[in-house]
C-alpha positions as a LaTeX table, in Angstrom:
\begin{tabular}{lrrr}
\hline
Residue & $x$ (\AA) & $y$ (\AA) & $z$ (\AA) \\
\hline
Unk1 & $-13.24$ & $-23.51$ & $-10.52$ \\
Unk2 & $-12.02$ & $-24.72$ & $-13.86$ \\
Unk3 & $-8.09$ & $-26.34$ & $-13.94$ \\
Unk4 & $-7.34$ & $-24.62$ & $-17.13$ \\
Unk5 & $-8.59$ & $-21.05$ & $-15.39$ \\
Unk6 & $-6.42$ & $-21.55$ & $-12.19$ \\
Unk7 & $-3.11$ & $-22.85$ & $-13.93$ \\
Unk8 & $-3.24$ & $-20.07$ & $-16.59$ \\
Unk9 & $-3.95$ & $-17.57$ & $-13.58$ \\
Unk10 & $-0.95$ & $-19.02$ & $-12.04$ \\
Unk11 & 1.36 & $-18.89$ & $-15.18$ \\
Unk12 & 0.71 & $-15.39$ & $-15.92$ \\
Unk13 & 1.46 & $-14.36$ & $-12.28$ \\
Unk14 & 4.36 & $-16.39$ & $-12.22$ \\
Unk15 & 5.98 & $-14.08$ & $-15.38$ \\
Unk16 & 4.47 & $-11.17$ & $-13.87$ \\
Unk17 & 6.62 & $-11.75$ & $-10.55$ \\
Unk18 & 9.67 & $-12.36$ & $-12.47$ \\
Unk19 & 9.12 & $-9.58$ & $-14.93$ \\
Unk20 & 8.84 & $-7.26$ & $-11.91$ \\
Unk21 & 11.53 & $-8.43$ & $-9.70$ \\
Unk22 & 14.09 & $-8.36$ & $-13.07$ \\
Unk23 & 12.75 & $-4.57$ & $-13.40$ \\
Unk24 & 13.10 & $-3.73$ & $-10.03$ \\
Unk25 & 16.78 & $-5.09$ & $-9.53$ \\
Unk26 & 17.81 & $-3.05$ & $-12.99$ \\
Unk27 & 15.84 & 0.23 & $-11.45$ \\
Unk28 & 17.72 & 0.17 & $-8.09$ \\
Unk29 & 21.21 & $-0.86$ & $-9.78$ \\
Unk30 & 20.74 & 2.29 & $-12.35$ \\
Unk31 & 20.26 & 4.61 & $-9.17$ \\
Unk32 & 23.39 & 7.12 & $-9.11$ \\
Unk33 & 25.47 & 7.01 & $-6.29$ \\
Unk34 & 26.20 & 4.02 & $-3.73$ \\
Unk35 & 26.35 & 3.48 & $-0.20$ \\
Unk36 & 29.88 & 3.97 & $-0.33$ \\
Unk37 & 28.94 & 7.73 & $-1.61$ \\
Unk38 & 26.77 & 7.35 & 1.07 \\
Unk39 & 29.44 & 6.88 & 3.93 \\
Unk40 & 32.16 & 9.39 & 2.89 \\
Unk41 & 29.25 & 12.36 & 2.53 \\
Unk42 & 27.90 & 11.24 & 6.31 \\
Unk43 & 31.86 & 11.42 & 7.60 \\
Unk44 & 32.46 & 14.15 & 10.23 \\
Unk45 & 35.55 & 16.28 & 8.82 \\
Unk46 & 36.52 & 13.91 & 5.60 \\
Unk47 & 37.04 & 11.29 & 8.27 \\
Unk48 & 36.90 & 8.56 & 5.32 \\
Unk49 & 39.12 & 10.86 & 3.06 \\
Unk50 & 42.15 & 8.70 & 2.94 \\
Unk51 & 40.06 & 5.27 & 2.94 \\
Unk52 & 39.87 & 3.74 & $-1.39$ \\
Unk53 & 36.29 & 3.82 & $-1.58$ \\
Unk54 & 37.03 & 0.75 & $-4.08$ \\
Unk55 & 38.37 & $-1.10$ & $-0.78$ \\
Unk56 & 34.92 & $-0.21$ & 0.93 \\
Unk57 & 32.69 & $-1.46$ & $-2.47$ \\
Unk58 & 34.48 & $-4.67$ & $-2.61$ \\
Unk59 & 33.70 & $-5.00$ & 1.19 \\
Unk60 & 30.30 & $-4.87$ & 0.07 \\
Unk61 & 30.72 & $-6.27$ & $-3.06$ \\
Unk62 & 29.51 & $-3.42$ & $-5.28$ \\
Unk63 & 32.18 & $-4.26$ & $-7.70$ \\
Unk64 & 30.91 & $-7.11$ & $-9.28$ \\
Unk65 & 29.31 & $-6.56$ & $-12.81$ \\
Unk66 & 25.56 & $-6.56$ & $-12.22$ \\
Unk67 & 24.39 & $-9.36$ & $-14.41$ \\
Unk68 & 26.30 & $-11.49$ & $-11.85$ \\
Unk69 & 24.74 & $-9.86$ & $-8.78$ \\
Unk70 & 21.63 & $-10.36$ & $-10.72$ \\
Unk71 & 22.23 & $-14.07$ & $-10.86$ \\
Unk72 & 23.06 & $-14.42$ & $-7.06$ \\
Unk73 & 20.07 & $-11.65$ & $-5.91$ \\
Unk74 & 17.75 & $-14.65$ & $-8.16$ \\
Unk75 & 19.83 & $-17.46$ & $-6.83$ \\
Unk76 & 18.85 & $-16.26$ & $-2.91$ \\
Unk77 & 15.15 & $-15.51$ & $-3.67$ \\
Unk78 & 15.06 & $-19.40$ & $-4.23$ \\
Unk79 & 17.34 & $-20.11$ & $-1.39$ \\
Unk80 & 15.27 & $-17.75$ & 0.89 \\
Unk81 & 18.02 & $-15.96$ & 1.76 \\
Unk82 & 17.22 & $-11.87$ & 1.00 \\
Unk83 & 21.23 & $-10.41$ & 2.10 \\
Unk84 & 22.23 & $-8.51$ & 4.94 \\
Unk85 & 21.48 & $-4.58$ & 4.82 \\
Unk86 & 24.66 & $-2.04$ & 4.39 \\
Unk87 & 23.28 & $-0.05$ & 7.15 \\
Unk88 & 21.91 & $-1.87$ & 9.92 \\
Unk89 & 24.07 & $-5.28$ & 9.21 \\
Unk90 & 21.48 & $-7.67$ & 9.80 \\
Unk91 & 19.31 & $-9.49$ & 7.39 \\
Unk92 & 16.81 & $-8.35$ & 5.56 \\
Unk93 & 14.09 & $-10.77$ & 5.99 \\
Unk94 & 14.36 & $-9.83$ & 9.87 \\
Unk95 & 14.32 & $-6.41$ & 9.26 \\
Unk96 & 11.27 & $-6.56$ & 6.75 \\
Unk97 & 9.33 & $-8.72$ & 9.12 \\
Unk98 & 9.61 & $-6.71$ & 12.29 \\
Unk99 & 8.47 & $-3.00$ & 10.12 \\
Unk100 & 6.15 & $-5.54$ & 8.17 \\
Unk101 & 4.12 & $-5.71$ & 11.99 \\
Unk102 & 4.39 & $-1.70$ & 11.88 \\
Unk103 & 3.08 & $-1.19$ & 9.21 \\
Unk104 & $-0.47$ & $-3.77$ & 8.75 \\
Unk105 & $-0.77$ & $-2.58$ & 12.55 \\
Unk106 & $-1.78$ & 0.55 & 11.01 \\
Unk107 & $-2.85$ & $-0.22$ & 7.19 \\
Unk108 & $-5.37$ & $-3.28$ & 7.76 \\
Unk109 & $-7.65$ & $-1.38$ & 10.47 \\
Unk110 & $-7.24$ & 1.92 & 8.08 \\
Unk111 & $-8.21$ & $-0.12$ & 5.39 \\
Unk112 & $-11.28$ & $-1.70$ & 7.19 \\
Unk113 & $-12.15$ & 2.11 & 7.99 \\
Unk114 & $-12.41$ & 3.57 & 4.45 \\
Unk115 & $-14.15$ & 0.75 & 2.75 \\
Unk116 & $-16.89$ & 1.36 & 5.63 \\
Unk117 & $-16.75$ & 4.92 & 4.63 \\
Unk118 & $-16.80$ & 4.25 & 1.05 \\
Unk119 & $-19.67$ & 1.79 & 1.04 \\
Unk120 & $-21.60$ & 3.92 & 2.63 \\
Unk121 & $-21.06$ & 7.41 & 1.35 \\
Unk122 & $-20.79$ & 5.72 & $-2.35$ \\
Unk123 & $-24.47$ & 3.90 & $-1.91$ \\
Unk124 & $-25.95$ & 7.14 & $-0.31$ \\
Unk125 & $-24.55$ & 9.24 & $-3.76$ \\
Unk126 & $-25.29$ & 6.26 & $-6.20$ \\
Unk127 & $-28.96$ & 6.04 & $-4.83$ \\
Unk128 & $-29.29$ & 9.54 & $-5.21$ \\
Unk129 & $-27.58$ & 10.72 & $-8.17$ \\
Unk130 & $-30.06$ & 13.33 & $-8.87$ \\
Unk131 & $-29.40$ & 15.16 & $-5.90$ \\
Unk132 & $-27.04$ & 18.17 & $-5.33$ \\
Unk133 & $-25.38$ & 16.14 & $-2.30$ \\
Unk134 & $-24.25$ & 13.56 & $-4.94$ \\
Unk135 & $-22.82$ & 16.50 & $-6.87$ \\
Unk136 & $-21.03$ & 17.67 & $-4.08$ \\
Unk137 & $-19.85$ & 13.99 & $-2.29$ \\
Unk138 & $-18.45$ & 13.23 & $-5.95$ \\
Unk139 & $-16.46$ & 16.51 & $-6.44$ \\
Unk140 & $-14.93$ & 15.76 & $-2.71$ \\
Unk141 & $-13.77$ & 12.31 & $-3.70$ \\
Unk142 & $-12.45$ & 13.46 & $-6.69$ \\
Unk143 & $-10.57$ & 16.41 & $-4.95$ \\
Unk144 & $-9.33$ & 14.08 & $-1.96$ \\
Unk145 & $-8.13$ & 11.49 & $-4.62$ \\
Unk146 & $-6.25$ & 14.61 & $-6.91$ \\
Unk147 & $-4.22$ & 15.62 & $-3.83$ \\
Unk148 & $-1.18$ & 13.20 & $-3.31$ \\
Unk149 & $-1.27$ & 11.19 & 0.15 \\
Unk150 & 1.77 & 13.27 & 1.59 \\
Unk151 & 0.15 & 16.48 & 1.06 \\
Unk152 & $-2.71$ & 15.50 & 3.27 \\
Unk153 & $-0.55$ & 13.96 & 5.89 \\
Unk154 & 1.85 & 17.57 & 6.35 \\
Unk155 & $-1.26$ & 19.59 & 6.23 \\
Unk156 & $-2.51$ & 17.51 & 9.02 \\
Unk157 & 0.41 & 17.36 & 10.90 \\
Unk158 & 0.44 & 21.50 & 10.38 \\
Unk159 & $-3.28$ & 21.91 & 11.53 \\
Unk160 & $-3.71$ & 19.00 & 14.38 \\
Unk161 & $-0.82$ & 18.82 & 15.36 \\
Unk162 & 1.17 & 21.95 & 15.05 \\
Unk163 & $-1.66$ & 24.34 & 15.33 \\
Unk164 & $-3.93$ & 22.34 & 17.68 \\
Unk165 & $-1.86$ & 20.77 & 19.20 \\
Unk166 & $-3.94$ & 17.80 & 19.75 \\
Unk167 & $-1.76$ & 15.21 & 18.29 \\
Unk168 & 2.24 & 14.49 & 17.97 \\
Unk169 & 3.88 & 15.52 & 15.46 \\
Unk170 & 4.95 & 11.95 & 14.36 \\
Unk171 & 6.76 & 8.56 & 15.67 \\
Unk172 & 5.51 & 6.10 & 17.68 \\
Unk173 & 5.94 & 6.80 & 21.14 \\
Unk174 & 6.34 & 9.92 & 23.29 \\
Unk175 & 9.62 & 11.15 & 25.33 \\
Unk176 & 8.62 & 8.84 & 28.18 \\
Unk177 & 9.23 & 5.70 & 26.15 \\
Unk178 & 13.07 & 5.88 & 26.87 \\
Unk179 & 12.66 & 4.89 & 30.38 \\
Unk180 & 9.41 & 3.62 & 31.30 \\
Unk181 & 8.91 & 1.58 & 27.54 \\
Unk182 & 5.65 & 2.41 & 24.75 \\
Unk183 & 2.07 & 2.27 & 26.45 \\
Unk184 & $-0.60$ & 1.20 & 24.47 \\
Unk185 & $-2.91$ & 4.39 & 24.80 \\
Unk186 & 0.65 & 6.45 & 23.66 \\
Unk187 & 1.12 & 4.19 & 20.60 \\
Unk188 & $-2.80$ & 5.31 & 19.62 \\
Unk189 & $-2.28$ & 8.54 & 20.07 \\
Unk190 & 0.41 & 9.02 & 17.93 \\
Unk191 & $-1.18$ & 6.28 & 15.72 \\
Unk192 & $-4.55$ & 8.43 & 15.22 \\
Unk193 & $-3.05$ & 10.99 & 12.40 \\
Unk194 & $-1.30$ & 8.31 & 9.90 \\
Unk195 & $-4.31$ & 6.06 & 10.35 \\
Unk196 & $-7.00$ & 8.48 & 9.44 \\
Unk197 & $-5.08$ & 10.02 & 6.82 \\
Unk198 & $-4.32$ & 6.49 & 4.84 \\
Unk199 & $-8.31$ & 6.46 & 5.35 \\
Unk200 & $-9.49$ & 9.25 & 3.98 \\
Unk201 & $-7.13$ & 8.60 & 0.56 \\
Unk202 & $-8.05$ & 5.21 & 0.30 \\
Unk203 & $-11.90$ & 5.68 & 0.80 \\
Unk204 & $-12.58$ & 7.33 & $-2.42$ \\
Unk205 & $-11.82$ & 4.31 & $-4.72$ \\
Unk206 & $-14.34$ & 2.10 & $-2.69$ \\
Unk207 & $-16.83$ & 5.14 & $-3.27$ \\
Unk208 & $-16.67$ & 5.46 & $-6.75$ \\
Unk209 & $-16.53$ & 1.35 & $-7.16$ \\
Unk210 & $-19.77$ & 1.52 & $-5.02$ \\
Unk211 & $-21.66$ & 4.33 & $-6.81$ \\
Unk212 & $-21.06$ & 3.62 & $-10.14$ \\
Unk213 & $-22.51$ & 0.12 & $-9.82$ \\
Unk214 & $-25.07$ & 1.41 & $-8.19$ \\
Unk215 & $-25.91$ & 4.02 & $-10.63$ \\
Unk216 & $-25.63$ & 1.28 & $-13.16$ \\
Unk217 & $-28.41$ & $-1.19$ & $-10.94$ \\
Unk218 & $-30.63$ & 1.91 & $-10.60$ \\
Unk219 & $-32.15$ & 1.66 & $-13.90$ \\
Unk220 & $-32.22$ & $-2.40$ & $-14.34$ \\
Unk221 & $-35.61$ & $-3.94$ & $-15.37$ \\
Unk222 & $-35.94$ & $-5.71$ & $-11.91$ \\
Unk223 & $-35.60$ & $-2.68$ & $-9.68$ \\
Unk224 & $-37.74$ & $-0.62$ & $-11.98$ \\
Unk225 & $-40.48$ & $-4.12$ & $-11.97$ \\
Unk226 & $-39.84$ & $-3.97$ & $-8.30$ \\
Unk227 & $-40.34$ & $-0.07$ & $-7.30$ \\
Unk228 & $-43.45$ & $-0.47$ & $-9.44$ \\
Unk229 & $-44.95$ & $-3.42$ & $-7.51$ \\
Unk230 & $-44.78$ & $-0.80$ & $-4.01$ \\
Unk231 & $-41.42$ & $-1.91$ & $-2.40$ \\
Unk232 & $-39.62$ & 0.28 & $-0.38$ \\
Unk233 & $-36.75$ & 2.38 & $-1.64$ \\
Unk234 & $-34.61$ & 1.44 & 1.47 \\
Unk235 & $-35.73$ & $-1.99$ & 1.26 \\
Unk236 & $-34.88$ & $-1.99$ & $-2.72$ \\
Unk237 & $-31.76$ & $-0.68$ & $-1.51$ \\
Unk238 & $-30.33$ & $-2.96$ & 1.09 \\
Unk239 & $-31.63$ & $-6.31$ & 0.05 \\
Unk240 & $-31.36$ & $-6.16$ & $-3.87$ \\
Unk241 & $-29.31$ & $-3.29$ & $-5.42$ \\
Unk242 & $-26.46$ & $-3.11$ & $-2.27$ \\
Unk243 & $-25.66$ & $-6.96$ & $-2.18$ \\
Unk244 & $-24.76$ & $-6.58$ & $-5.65$ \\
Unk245 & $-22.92$ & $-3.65$ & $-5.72$ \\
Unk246 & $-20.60$ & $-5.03$ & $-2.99$ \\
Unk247 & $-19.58$ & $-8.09$ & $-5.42$ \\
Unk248 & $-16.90$ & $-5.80$ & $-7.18$ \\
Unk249 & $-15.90$ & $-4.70$ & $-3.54$ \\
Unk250 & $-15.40$ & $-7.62$ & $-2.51$ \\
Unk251 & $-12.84$ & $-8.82$ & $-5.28$ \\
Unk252 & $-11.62$ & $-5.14$ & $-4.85$ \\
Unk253 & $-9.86$ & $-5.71$ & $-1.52$ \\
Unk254 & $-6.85$ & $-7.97$ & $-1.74$ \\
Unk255 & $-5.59$ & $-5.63$ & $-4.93$ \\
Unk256 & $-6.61$ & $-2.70$ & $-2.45$ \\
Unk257 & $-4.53$ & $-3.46$ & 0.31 \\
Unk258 & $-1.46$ & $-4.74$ & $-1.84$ \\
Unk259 & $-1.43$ & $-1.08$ & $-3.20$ \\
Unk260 & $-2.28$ & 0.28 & $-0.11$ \\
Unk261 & 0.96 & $-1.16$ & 1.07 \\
Unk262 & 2.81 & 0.27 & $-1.54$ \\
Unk263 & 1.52 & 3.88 & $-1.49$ \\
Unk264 & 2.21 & 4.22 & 3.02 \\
Unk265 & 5.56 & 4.79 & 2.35 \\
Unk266 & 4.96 & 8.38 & 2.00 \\
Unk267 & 2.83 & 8.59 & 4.60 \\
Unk268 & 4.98 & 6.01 & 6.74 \\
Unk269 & 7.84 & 8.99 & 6.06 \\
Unk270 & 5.67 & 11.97 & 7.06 \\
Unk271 & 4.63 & 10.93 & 9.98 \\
Unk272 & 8.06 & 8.74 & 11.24 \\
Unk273 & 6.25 & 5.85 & 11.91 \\
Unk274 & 9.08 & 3.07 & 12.14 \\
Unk275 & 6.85 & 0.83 & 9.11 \\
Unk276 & 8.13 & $-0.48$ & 5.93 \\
Unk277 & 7.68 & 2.66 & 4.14 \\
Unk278 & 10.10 & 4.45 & 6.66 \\
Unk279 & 12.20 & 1.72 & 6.37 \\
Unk280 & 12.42 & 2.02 & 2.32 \\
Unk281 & 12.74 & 5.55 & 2.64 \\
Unk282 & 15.97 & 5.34 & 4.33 \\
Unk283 & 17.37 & 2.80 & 2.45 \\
Unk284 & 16.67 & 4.69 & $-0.87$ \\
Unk285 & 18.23 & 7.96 & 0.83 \\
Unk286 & 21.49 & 5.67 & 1.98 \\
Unk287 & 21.56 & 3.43 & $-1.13$ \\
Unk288 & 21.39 & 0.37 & 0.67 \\
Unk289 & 20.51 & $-2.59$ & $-2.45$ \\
Unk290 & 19.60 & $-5.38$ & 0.06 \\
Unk291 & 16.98 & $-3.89$ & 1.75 \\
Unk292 & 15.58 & $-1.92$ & $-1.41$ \\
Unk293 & 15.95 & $-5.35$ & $-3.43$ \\
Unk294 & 13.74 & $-6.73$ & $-0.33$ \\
Unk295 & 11.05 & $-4.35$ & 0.31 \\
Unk296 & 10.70 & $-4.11$ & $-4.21$ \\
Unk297 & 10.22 & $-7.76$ & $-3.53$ \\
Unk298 & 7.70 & $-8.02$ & $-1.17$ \\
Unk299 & 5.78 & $-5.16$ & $-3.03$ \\
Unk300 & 5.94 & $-6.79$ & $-6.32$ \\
Unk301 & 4.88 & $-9.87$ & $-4.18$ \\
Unk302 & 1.83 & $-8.37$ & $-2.90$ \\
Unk303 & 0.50 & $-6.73$ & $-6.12$ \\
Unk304 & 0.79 & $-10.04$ & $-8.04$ \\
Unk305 & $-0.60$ & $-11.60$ & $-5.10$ \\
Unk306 & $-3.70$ & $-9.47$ & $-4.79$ \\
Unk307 & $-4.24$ & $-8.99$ & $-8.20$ \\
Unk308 & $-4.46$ & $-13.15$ & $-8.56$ \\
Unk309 & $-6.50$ & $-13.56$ & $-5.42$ \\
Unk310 & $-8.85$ & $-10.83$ & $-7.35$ \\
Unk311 & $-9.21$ & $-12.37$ & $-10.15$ \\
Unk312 & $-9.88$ & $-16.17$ & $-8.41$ \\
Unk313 & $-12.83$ & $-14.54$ & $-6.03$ \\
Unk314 & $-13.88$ & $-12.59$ & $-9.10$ \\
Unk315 & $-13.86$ & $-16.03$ & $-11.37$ \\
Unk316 & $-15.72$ & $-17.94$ & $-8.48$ \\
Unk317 & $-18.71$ & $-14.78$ & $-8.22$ \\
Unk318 & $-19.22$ & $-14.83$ & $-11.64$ \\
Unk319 & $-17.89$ & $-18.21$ & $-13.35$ \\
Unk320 & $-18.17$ & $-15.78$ & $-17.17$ \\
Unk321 & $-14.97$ & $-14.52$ & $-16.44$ \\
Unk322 & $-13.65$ & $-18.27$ & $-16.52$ \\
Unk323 & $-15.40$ & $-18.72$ & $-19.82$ \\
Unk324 & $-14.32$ & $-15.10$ & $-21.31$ \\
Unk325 & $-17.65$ & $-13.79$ & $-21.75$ \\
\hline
\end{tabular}
C-alpha cells in the first residue's frame, strides 16, 4: 500500500480525533446543571440544604474556567490518565473497561448475526429484483431501519416479555444471583432480547449494501456473456456475482461495529444491561464529566478507528482508491 496513502490516512484521522474529542468536551461542559445539582435534588428531606454547593464544586473542581479543564482533560489523554468518576469514585478507565466486556459480549456475536442475515436476505432480493418478495423484503428493511432501536427493544420487552412471558424483563441475572452468583444459561436468557433486537436494526444496512451491488452486477457484460453460455443461475450467483458483492461488506464492518457501539446505548438502557451504554446513560442523567468525557472518547475513538481501518482494507481491494480514480 502506497506511503503517501497510509500517512495522509493517518493525518486526517489524527485531526478528526482531535476535532471530535475538542467537540465533545465543549458539548458535555455546555450541558445545564452539574453533579452538584445532581446531589442536592437526590438528598432525602434537603439533607444538603445548608452545605455551599460552591464548597462541593471546588471538591470536584467544577469551578475552574473550562478552557483550563480543557487543557488538563488533553493533558491526561496523553498521560493515560481518564479522571476518577463523581459517582462511583473510581477511575474511569476501570470502569470503561469492565462495561466495555458487557457490552462486545453482546454487540460482536449480534453483529456476526445480522450481517449473516443481511447477506443473505440482501442476495436473495438483489437476485430477484423482479419479484414481489423483493418488493416486500425491501419495504421491511426500510420499515425496521425507520423505527428507532429503542422502540423495538420496549415493544419487545411488552410482547416477550411482559405478555409472553418468555423472557425477563431486563438485567443480567435473575433474583437468584444474590446468593448463589450469575449462571451462564441465566446470563443467555436474559441476554436473548437485547441481542436479537441490536440484530434485527443492524441487519438492514448489510441488506441494502448487499442488494444494491448485486442489482448493479446483475446486468454486467460478464454475467449476461456468462448466463448466455448455459451456466447456472445459482452457480452465477455464488461463485461470480456474491464474491463481489461481499467486497463492500467486507470494508463495511469495522465502521459497522464502531457505530454499532455507539447506537447500544439505547438499547443497553432499555433492557438494563450493565454495558457501556447503561453506563453513559447514568452518567448523562447524574452529570458526571469524567466518565461522559471517557465513554465520548472511546466512541470518537472507535468511529475514527473504523472508518480508517475501512478505508485501508478498501485501498488494499481496490488499489484506485489509492490513486483517486
Amino acid at each position: 500500500m502506497d506511503n503517501d496513502y497510509l500517512l495522509s490516512r493517518g493525518i486526517s484521522s489524527l485531526l478528526a480525533l482531535a476535532v471530535g474529542i475538542t467537540l465533545s468536551f465543549c458539548l458535555l461542559h455546555a450541558m445545564p446543571g452539574s453533579y452538584v445539582d445532581y446531589l442536592l435534588d437526590m438528598a432525602p428531606g434537603g439533607r444538603f440544604m445548608a452545605i455551599d454547593p460552591g464548597m462541593i464544586g471546588r471538591q470536584f473542581e467544577l469551578d475552574r474556567s473550562i478552557l483550563v479543564r480543557y487543557i488538563d482533560y488533553v493533558t491526561d489523554i496523553f498521560r493515560g490518565d481518564w479522571g476518577v468518576s463523581f459517582a462511583y469514585a473510581r477511575p474511569v478507565g476501570q470502569l470503561i473497561a469492565e462495561k466495555l466486556l458487557w457490552s462486545l459480549a453482546l454487540l460482536l456475536p449480534a453483529k456476526a448475526l445480522s450481517l449473516m442475515i443481511g447477506i443473505v436476505v440482501g442476495s436473495y432480493s438483489g437476485w430477484y429484483t423482479e419479484k414481489k418478495r423483493d418488493f416486500f423484503l425491501l419495504f421491511g428493511a426500510l420499515f425496521i431501519n425507520a423505527v428507532p432501536a429503542y422502540i423495538w427493544a420496549i415493544l419487545s420487552i411488552l410482547v416477550f416479555g411482559y405478555g409472553m412471558n418468555l423472557f425477563p424483563l431486563g438485567g443480567f441475572a435473575g433474583i437468584g444471583a444474590l446468593s448463589g452468583g450469575w449462571r451462564v444459561m441465566d446470563l443467555a436468557h436474559h441476554a436473548i432480547l437485547p441481542f436479537l433486537t441490536l440484530s434485527l436494526c443492524s441487519a438492514p444496512n448489510t441488506y441494502y449494501l448487499v442488494r444494491n451491488t448485486l442489482v448493479l452486477a446483475v446486468n454486467a457484460d460478464y454475467i449476461v456473456t456468462a448466463r448466455a453460455a448455459g451456466i447456472g443461475e445459482m452457480r452465477l450467483l455464488f461463485r461470480h456475482c456474491l464474491p463481489n458483492a461481499l467486497l463492500p461488506v467486507v470494508t463495511f464492518i469495522p465502521m459497522q461495529i464502531a457505530h454499532l457501539m455507539t447506537g447500544s446505548v439505547f438499547i443497553e438502557s432499555v433492557f438494563s444491561w450493565p454495558g457501556i451504554g447503561l453506563l453513559t446513560y447514568e452518567a448523562i442523567r447524574s452529570r458526571d464529566l469524567p466518565i461522559l468525557q471517557g465513554v465520548f472518547l472511546l466512541f470518537t475513538a472507535a468511529v475514527v478507528v473504523g472508518n480508517l481501518l475501512a478505508d485501508l482494507s478498501y485501498g488494499r481491494i481496490d488499489p484506485r482508491v489509492q490513486q483517486g480514480v
